[in-house]
C-alpha positions in Angstrom: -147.4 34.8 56.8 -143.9 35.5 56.4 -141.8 35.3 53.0 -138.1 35.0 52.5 -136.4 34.7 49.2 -133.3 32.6 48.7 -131.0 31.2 46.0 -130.2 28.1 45.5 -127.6 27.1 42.3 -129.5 29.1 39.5 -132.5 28.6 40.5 -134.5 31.3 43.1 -136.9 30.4 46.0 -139.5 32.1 47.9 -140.3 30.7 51.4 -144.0 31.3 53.0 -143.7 30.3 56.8 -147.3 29.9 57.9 -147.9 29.0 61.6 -149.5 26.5 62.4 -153.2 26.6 63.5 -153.2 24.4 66.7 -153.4 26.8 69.2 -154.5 27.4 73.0 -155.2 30.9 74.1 -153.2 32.4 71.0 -149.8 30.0 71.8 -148.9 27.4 69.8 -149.4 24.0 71.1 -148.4 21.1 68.5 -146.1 21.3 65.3 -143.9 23.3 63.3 -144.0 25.9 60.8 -144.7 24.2 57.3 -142.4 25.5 54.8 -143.7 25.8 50.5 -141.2 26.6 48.4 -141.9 28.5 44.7 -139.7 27.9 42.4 -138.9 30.9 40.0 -137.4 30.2 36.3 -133.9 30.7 35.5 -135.7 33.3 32.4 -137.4 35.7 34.6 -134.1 35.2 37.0 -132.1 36.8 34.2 -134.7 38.8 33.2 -134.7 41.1 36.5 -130.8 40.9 36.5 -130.9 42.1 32.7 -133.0 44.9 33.6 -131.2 46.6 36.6 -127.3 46.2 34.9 -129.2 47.4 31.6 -130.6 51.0 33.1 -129.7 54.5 31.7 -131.6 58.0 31.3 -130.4 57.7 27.5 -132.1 54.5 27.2 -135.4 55.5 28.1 -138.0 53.3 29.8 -137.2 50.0 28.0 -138.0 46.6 29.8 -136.1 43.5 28.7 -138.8 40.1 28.7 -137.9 36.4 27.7 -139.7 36.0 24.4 -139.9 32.0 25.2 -140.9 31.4 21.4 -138.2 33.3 19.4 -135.9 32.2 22.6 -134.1 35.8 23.5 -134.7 38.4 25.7 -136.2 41.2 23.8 -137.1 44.7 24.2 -138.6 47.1 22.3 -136.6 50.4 21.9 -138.5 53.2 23.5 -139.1 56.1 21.0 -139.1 58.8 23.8 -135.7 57.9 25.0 -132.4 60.2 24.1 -130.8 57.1 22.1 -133.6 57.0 20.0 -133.5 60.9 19.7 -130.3 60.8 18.9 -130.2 57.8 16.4 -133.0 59.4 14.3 -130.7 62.2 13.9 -127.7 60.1 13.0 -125.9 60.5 15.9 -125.2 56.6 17.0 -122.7 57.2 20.4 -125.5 56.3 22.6 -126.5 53.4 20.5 -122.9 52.0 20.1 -122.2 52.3 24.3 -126.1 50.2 24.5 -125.0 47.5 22.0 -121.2 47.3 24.6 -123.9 46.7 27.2 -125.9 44.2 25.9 -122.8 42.5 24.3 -121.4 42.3 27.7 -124.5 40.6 29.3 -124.4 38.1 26.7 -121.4 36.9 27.2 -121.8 36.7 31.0 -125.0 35.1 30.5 -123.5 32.5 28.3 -120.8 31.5 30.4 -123.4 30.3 32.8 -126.5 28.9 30.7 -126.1 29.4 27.0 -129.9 29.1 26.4 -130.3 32.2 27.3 -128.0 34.3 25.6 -129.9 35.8 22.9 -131.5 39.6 22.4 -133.2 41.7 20.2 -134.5 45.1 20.1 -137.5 45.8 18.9 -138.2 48.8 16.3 -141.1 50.5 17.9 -141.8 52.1 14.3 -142.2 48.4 13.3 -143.0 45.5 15.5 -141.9 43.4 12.8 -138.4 44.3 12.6 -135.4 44.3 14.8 -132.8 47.1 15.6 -130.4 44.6 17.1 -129.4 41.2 17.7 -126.9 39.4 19.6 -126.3 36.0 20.6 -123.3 34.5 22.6 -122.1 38.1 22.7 -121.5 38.3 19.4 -123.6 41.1 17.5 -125.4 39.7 14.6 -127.1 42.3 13.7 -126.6 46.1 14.5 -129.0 48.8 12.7 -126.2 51.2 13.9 -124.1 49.9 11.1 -126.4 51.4 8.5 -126.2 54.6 10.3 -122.8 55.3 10.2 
């Protein structure tokens, strides 16, 4: 079996070749190769995009996911990470450069499918509560603020 991903518009594809079974002495004898496509949603499309622009040593291992109910992409801010170090402390440089970043993939994203704009990031102290939002690359709520 052989698979081969493609894109087509916003949408992303996986092909599976699978020979067919008619055969004489191991050759092929009758047909072609039938052809199933997979189609893979637009959310987990972004969502692997999100996650390799998104990547730094100071952000820890954080993983973005589309939270289908509350509509964003959401992460939960890992407590082991340098940013979070630092933020406990005060110190909000880090934090300030990661909300530029996710600003900056909101707006893209918007651009192309608005839907899909939002993001939050979770407090791992509380599940509950955010740390950030942003939708259409606008920050509506930074936790930052209240550090300064």
């Amino acid at each position: 079996m052989k698979k081969t991903k493609i894109l087509l518009g916003l949408a992303t594809f996986t092909l599976i070749t699978i020979t067919t079974p008619l055969t004489e002495n191991g050759n092929n004898i009758f047909g072609t190769p039938r052809i199933e496509a997979k189609k893979t949603s637009i959310a987990k499309r972004y969502e692997k995009a999100i996650n390799e622009d998104i990547q730094s040593d100071d952000y820890g291992n954080m993983k973005f996911s589309w939270n289908k109910k509350d509509q964003s992409y959401e992460a939960t801010l890992d407590p082991n990470s340098r940013m979070y170090q630092a933020m406990d402390s005060g110190e909000v440089s880090i934090w300030n450069a990661f909300v530029g970043d996710i600003k900056i993939e909101s707006k893209t994203i918007k651009k192309y499918t608005p839907k899909y704009d939002a993001f939050q990031i979770i407090n791992p102290d509380d599940t509950s509560k955010v740390l950030l939002q942003v939708y259409d690359g606008k920050v509506r709520y930074n936790v930052g603020d209240d550090l300064q």
